[in-house]
N, C-alpha and C positions, 0 to 999 in steps of 0.2 A: 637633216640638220647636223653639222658636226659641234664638238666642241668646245670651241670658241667659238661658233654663233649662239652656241647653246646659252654659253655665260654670260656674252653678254646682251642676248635679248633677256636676261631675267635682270638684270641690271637694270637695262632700259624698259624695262616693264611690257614687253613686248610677246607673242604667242610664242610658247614652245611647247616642243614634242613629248619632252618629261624634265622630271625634278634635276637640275644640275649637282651632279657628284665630287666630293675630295676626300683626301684620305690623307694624311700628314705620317707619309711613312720617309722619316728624317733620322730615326736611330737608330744608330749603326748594329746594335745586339740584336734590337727584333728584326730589322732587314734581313741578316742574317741567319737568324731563328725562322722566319718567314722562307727563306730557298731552302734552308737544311729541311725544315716539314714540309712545306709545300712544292711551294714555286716560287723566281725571282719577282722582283717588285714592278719590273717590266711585265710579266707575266700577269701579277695584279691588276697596275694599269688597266690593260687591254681586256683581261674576263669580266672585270664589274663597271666598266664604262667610265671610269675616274676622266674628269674632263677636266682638272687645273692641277697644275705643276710647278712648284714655288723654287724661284731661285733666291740664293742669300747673298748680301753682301755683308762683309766683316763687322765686326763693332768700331765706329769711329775711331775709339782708343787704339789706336796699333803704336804704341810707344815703348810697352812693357813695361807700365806703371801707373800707379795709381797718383791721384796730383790734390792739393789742398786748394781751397777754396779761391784764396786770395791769388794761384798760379794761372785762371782758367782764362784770364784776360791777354797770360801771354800765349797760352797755345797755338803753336799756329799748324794748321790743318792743310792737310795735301787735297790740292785743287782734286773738289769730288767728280772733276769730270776727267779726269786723268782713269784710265783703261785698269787701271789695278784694283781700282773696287768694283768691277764688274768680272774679273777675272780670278778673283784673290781665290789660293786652294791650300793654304795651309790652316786646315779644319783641325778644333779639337778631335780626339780620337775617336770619340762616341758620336760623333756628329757624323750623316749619310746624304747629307741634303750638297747641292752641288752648287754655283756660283750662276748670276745672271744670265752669263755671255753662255755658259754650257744647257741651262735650262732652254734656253731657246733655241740653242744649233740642236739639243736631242729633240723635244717634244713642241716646236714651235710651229710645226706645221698639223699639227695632229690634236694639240689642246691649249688652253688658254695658260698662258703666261701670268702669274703673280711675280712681281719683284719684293721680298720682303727685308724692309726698312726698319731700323731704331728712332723711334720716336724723342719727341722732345727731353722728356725723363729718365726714358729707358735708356737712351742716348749718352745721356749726360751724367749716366750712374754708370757707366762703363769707365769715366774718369774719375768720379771722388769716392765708389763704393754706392751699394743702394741704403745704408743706413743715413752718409752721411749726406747721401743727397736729399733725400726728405729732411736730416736735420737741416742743413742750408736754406733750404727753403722759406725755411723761419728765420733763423739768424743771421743768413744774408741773403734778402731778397734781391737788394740792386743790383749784387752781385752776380746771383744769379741771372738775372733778367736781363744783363748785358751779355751773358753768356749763350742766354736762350737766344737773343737777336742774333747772334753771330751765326748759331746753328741752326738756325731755321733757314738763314739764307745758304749755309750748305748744303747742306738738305735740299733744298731747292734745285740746287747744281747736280746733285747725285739722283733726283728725281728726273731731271733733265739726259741725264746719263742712261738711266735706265729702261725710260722712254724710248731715248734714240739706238739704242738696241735692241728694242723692240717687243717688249713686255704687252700685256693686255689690260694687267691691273696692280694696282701697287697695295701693298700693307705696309701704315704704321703701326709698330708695333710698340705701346704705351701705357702699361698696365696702368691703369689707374684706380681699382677698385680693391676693396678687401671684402670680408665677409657682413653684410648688413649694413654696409658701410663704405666709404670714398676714403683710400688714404691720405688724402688733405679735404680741408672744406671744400664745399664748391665754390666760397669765395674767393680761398684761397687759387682753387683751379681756374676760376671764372679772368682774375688779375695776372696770374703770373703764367701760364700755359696756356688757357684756347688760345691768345692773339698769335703766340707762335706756329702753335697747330697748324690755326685757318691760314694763315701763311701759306705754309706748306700744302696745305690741300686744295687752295684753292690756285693756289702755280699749276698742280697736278693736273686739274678738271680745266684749266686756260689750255692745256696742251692735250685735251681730249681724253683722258685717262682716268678711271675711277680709283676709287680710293676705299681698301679698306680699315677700318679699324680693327686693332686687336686688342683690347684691355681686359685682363683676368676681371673679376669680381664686380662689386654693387656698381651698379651707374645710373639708378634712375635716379637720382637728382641732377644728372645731366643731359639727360637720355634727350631732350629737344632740341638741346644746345651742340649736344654731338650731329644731330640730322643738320642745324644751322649754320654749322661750321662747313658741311658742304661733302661729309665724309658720306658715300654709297652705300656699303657695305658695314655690318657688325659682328665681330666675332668675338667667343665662341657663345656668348650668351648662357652666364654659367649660374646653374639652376642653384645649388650647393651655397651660391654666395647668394640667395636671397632673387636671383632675376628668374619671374614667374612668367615661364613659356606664354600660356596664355593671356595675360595681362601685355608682354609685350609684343606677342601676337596683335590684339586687339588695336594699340594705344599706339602701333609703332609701324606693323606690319605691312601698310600702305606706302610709307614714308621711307622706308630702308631697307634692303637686302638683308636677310636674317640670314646668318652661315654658321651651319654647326648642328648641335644638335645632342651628339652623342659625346659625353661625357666620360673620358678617358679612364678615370678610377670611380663613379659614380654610375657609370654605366656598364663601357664594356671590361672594368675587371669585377664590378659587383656583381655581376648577373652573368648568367649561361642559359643555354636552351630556351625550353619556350618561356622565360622570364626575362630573357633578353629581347628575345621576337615581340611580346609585348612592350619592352622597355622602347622598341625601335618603331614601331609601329604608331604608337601614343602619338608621340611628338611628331609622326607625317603626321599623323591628322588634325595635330594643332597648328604647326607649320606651312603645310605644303599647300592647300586649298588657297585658290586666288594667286599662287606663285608668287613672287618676291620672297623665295627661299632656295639656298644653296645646301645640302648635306654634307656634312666634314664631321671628324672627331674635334673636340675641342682643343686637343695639345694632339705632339707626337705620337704616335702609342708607343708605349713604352718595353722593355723586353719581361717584363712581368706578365706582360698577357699573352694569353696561348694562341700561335698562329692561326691553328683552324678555327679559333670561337671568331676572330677578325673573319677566317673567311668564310663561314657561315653567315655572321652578322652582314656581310658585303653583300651578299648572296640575298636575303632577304631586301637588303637599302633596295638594290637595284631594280628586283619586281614591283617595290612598294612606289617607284620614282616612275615608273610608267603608268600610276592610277593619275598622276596628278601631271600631268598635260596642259596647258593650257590654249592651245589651239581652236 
């Protein structure tokens, strides 16, 4: 089994050989730090079995500015099927992660393709700011909500895009939670965001293609509504803001692909040695029985952590991912 069948029979809930592997190495310091102590990231790749490979496309805003609320009705947006947002390469500098079109001409025969996408919020705070987009929200919803229809239907085109280049699976990327808590009500989110979302995801899954979510923080007051909306996949299911491994193991784990697991500054910069092999271990065995779980760090790693403790901690994922098999 390679791969991408590996991904996506745990997708489709189907038998696999072991636990499906990622590793979000996208910044540019640890990458770096990572070949100067070890080895290159290529090299990674291929010794821990890392089976998905994320390509980026730009933040919608390529304008070079920020816009007020009342201006978003006249933006007008470059057709997302137009070959520049799957090819775009001028990356901030700390960024290592590489564009659609390259993610798939390097590793598209070898492991599954994620395209990752700005979601409806996350989207649409690349134009007014993220402060003032949450404030908008409240003080001009109509506003907004004419705004969200516009880009949900671009989004749809860039999905379409990204598709026909030939990805495996896509990430919205949509924070919507904070700590013990949802940065807007749920009714708030239930009104003015799922309709655009399910839009968007459910264009995605008409064209064969799963869908993950990515939202930092609390989500269980949405947590049914996100599986409703038609989204496959959940990431990173972050403990820190209140989301109880086991609880949504239990409540959820049938219903969605759990992806994640290991917790960027709460795991592997907290812990070392055999504090982290337990840290890592835990959650296979809360996770991985039954499959409908993928392994990733929650964020990038960052260049704060020590290359070897990553590849030690790799080292362990990988034996622990062959206990849980599903065949």
């Amino acid at each position: 089994m390679n791969s991408k069948q590996r991904v996506l029979a745990t997708v489709n809930r189907q038998p696999v050989d072991r636990t499906p592997i990622d590793c979000m190495l996208y910044q540019k310091q640890f990458v770096e730090n990572l070949a100067a102590q070890w080895g290159s990231r290529e090299e990674f790749l291929d010794d821990f079995g890392i089976d998905i490979f994320a390509g980026f496309v730009p933040y919608p805003n390529q304008f070079g500015r920020k816009f007020d609320v009342t201006e978003l009705a006249d933006i007008r947006l470059n057709d997302p099927r137009n070959p520049q947002w799957i090819t775009h390469s001028d990356w901030n500098y700390d960024f290592a992660g590489v564009n659609v079109a390259q993610a798939v001409e390097w590793y598209g025969d070898k492991r599954a393709i994620r395209a990752h996408l700005w979601g409806i919020v996350e989207g649409t705070s690349t134009f007014l700011g993220i402060e003032k987009c949450w404030l908008n929200l409240g003080m001009y919803p109509e506003l907004m909500m004419a705004w969200f229809d516009r880009y949900a239907d671009w989004l749809c085109g860039l999905v379409d895009n990204c598709i026909d280049a030939g990805v495996d699976l896509l990430t919205l990327s949509d924070d919507w939670g904070s700590n013990n808590t949802m940065l807007f009500s749920p009714r708030m989110w239930r009104r003015m965001i799922r309709p655009y979302t399910e839009r968007v995801v459910q264009h995605a899954r008409s064209r064969g293609v799963p869908v993950m979510l990515h939202s930092d923080g609390y989500l269980m007051p949405v947590m049914d509504e996100i599986i409703e909306i038609g989204f496959d996949l959940i990431h990173p299911i972050q403990e820190s803001a209140g989301m109880d491994p086991q609880t949504i193991k239990e409540q959820y784990g049938e219903r969605i692909v759990l992806y994640g697991s290991l917790d960027v500054v709460d795991g592997l910069l907290a812990y070392d040695g055999e504090a982290l092999d337990e840290y890592i271990r835990h959650r296979f065995e809360i996770y991985a029985p039954g499959g409908g779980f993928i392994y990733c760090t929650g964020h990038f790693v960052q260049n704060d952590i020590p290359p070897l403790r990553l590849v030690r901690a790799y080292g362990l994922v990988l034996a622990e991912t062959q206990k849980f098999g599903t065949r």
